[in-house]
C-alpha positions as CSV (number, residue, x, y, z in Angstrom):
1,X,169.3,102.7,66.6
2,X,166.1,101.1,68.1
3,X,165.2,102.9,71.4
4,X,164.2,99.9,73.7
5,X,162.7,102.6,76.3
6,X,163.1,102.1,80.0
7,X,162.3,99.6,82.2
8,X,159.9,101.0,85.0
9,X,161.1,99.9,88.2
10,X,159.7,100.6,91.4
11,X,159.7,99.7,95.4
12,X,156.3,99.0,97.2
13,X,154.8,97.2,100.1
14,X,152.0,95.4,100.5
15,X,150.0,92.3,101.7
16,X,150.0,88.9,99.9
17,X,145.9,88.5,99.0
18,X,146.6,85.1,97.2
19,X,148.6,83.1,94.9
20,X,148.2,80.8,92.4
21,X,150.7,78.5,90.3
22,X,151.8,79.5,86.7
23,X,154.3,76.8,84.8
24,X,156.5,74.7,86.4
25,X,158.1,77.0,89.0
26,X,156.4,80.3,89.0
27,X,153.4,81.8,90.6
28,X,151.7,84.5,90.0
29,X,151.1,87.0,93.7
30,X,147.9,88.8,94.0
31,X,148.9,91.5,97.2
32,X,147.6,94.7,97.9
33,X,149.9,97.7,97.6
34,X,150.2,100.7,99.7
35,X,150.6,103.2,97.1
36,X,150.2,101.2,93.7
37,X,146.9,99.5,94.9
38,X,146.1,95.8,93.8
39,X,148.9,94.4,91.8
40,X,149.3,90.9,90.0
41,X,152.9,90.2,89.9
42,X,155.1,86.7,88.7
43,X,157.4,85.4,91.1
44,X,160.1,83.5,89.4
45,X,161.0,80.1,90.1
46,X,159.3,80.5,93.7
47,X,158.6,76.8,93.2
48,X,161.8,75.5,93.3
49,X,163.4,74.3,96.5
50,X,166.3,76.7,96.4
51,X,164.1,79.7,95.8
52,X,165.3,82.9,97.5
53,X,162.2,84.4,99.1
54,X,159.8,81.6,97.6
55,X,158.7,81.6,102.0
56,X,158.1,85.1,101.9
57,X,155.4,85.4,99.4
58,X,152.4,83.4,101.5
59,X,148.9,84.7,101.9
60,X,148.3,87.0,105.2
61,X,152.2,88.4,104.7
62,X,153.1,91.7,104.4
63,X,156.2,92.2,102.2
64,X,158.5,95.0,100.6
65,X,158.6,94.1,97.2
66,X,160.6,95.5,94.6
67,X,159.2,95.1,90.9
68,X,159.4,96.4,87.7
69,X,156.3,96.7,85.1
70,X,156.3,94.3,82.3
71,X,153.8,93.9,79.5
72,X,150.8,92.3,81.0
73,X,152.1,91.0,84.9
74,X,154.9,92.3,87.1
75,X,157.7,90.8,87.7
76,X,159.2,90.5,91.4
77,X,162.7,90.9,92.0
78,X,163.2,91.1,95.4
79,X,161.3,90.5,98.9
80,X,161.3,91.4,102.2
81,X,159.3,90.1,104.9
82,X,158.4,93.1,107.2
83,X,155.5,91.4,109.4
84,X,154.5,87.6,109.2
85,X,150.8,88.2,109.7
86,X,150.1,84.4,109.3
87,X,152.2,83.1,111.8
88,X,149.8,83.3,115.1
89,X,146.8,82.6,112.6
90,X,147.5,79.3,111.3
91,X,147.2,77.2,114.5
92,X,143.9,79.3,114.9
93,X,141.3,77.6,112.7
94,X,138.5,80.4,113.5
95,X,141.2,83.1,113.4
96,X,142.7,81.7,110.0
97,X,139.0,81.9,108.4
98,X,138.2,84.9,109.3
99,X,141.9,86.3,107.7
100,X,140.8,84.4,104.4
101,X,137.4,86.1,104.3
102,X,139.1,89.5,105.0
103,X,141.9,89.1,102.3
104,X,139.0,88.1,99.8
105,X,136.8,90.8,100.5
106,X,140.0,93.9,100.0
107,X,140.2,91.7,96.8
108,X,136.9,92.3,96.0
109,X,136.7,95.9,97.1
110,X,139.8,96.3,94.5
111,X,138.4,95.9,91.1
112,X,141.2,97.8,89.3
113,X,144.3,97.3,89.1
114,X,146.9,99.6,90.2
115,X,144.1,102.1,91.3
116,X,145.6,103.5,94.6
117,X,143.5,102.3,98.0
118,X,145.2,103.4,100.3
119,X,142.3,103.7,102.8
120,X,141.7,99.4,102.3
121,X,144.9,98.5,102.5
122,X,145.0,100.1,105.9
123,X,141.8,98.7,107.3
124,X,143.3,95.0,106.3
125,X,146.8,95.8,107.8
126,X,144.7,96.7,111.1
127,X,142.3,94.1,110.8
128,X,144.8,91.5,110.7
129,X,147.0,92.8,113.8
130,X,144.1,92.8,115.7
131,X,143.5,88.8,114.6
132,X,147.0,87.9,115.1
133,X,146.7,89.8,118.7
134,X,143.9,87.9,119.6
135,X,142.4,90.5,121.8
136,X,138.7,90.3,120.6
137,X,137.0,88.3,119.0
138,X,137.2,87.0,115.6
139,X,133.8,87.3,114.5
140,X,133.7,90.6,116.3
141,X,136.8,91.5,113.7
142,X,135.5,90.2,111.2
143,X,132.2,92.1,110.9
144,X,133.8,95.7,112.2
145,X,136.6,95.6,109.1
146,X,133.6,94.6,106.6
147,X,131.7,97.4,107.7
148,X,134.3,100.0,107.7
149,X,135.4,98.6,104.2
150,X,131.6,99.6,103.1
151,X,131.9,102.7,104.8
152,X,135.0,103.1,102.6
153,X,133.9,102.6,99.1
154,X,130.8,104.0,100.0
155,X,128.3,101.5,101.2
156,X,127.6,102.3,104.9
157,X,124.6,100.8,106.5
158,X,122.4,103.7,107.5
159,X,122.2,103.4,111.4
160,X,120.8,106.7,112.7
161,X,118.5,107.4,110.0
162,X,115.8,105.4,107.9
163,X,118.0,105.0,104.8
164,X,114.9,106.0,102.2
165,X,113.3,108.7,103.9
166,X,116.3,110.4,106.1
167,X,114.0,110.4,108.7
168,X,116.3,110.4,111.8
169,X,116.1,107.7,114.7
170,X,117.5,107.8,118.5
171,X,120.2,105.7,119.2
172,X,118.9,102.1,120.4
173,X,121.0,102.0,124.2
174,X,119.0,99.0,125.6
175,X,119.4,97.8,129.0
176,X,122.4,95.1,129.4
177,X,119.5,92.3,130.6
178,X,117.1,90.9,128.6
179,X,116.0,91.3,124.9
180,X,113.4,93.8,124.4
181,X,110.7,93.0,121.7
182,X,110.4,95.1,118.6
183,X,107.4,96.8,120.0
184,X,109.5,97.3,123.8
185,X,112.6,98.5,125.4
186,X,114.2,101.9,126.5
187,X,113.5,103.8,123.0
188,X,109.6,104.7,124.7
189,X,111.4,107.1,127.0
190,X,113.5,108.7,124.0
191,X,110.9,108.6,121.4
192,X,108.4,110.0,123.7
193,X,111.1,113.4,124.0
194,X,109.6,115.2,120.7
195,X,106.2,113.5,121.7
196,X,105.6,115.6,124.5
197,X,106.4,118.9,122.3
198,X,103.4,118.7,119.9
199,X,101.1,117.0,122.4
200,X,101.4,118.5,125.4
201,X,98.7,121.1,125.5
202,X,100.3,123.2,128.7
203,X,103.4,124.3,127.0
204,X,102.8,125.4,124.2
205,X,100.3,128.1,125.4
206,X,102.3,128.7,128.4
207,X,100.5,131.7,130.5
208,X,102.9,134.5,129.6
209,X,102.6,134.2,126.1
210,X,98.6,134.4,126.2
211,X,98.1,137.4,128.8
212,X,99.9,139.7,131.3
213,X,100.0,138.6,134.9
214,X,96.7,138.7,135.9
215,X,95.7,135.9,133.2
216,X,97.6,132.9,134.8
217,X,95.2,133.6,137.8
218,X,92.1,133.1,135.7
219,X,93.1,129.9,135.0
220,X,91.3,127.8,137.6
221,X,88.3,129.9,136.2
222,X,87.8,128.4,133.1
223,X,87.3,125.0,134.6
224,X,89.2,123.2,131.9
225,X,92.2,121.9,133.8
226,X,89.9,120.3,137.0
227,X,87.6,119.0,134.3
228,X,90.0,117.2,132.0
229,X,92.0,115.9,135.2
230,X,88.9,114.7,136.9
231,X,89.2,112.0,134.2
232,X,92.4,110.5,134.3
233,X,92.9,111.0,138.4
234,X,91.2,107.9,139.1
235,X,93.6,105.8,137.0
236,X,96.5,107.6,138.2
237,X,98.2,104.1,138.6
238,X,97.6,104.1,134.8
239,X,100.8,104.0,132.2
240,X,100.6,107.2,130.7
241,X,100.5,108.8,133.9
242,X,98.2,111.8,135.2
243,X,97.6,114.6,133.0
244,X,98.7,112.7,129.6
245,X,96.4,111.7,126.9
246,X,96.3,107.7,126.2
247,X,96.2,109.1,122.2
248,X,99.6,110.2,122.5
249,X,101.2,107.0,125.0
250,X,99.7,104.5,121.8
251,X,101.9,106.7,119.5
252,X,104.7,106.6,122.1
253,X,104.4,102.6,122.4
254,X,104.3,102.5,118.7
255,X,107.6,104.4,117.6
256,X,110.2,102.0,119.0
257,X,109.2,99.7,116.3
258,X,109.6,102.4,113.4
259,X,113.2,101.9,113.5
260,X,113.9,98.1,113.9
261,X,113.3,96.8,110.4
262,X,116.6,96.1,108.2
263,X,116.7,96.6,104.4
264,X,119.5,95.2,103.0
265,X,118.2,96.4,99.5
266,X,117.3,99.8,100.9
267,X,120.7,100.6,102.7
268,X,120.0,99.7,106.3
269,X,117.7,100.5,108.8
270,X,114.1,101.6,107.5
271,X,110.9,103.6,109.2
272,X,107.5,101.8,109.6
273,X,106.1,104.3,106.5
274,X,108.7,102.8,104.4
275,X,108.8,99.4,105.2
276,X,109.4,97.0,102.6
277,X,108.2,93.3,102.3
278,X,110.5,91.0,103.4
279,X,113.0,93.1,105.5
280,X,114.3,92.2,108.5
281,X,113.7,92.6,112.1
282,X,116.6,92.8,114.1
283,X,117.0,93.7,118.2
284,X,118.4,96.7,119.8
285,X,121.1,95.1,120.9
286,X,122.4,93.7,117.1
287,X,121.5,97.3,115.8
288,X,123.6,99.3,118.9
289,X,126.2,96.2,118.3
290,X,126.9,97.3,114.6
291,X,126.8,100.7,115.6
292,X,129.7,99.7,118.2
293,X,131.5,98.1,115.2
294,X,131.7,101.1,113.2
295,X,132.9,103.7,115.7
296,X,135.3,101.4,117.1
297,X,133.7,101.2,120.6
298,X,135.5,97.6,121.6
299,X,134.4,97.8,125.0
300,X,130.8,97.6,123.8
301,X,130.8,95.2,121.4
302,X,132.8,92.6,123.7
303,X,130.3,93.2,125.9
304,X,127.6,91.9,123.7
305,X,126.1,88.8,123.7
306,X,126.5,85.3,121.4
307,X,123.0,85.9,119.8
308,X,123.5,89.2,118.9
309,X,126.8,88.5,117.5
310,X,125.5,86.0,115.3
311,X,122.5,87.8,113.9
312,X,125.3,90.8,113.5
313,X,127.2,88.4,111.5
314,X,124.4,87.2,109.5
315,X,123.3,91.0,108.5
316,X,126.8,92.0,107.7
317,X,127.1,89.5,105.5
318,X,124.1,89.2,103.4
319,X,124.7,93.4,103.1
320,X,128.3,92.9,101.8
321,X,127.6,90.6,99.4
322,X,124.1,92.3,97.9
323,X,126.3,95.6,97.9
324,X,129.0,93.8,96.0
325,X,126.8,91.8,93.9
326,X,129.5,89.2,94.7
327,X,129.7,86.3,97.2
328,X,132.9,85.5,99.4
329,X,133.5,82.1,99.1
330,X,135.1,82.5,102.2
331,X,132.4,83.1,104.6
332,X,131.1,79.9,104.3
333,X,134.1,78.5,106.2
334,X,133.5,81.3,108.9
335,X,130.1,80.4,109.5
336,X,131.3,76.4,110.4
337,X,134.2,77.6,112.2
């Protein structure tokens, strides 16, 4: 007797990515899968009028699906609708973007099928509750689950660090008015913390390590400290302030701008040393915005302002697509909407 084997049926939820028509009734449902990963399954006769769950298998809803495995596409058997993500989206033109460009993109960070991604298909169930709750905005949304879909398969902007070198950089906390210059803002006073360690002449020879007690007396003898002051204590009202070399406040003024240039090819941010032609130069503000984005600090990042979403936007989106060497069709609508 032939052994016809057994037919591999198996239960599964997930969220509908697309669809697209095959013959006269079917369609064929692209949807992300909690366990199975990205799956390409036939719906039968979905088409017709008097379909079953024909309603069911829409873009932006998340189903439980039973299937079983066929030669080249699953076949879906049954459906159940456990969320309706689309509902409070489609009367939302920004909102209903900004859903398409995040189900293309978890399509695009899926390149295999039935490879388990767990970790994506979480990030788009949470990005679209957070659309359909309408509780920040869209862009905002947008541009945090892009990221954290990076950071997933591995792509992360660097942030903290120049991404060639590893040379680390303080974290840009700019003053809520205003928008410092690439050469200003509140990174001086934080840059100029390690400064004062090789430059400061005092502390590194403090007087105990030099003599015993009676050394720090002899100090005023040598004539060195009332000589070098002499100098500076007329321009007292000066920047760098009494006692401080101007040598080390040009290096001071000049290290906020080490860490403002953006390589997309590089990886992120970049030092002045390995600055590339044509990177870019974004503010503090977009560079502490993304860095909001990432860690999930929502208070922050609706906080920010319209300009520094925008050139948030644009950054996150030239890095997505360079990383996937792939453009999302759907971004385009984002950008008009």
């Amino acid at each position: 007797m032939r052994d016809n084997g057994r037919v591999s049926v198996y239960r599964d939820d997930g969220i509908v990515l697309r669809t697209q028509k095959l013959g006269e009734a079917d369609r064929i449902v692209t949807l992300l899968a909690r366990r199975t990963g990205r799956v390409r399954a036939v719906a039968k006769g979905v088409r017709r009028t008097k379909s079953r769950f024909g309603a069911r298998l829409e873009p932006f809803t998340h189903v439980d699906l039973l299937l079983y495995a066929g030669r080249s596409l699953d076949v879906i058997t049954q459906a159940e609708t456990l969320r309706p993500y689309g509902e409070p989206l489609a009367a939302d033109y920004p909102r209903y973007t900004t859903g398409t460009a995040m189900l293309e993109t978890a399509e695009r960070f899926t390149p295999v099928e039935k490879e388990p991604a767990l970790r994506q298909f979480l990030l788009l169930v949470g990005g679209l509750r957070a659309l359909g709750e309408g509780t920040h905005d869209p862009r905002l949304v947008l541009d945090a689950y892009l990221l954290r879909s990076l950071a997933v398969a591995g792509y992360a902007p660097a942030l903290d660090e120049c991404a060639i070198c590893g040379t680390r950089a303080p974290r840009p906390e700019p003053e809520p008015g205003g928008d410092p210059g690439p050469m200003a803002g509140p990174e001086p006073e934080r840059m100029a913390g390690p400064g004062p360690m090789p430059g400061a002449g005092p502390t590194p020879g403090a007087g105990p390590t030099p003599g015993a007690g009676p050394t720090p007396g002899a100090g005023p003898m040598r004539g060195a400290g009332p000589m070098r002051g002499a100098g500076p204590m007329p321009r007292a009202g000066a920047e760098p302030g009494p006692g401080r070399d101007p040598a080390p406040a040009r290096q001071t003024a000049r290290a906020p701008g080490a860490f403002r240039t953006f390589a997309i090819s590089a990886g992120g941010l970049i030092c002045r040393s390995c600055r590339a032609p044509g990177a870019a130069m974004p503010s503090a503000q977009t560079i502490a915005l993304m860095s909001a984005l990432m860690s999930g600090d929502w208070p922050h990042a609706d906080a920010s302002e319209r300009r520094h979403q925008v050139e948030c936007s644009g950054l996150v989106a030239a890095y997505l697509q360079w990383h996937l060497e792939h453009s999302i069709r759907s971004l385009r609508h984002v950008e008009h909407a």
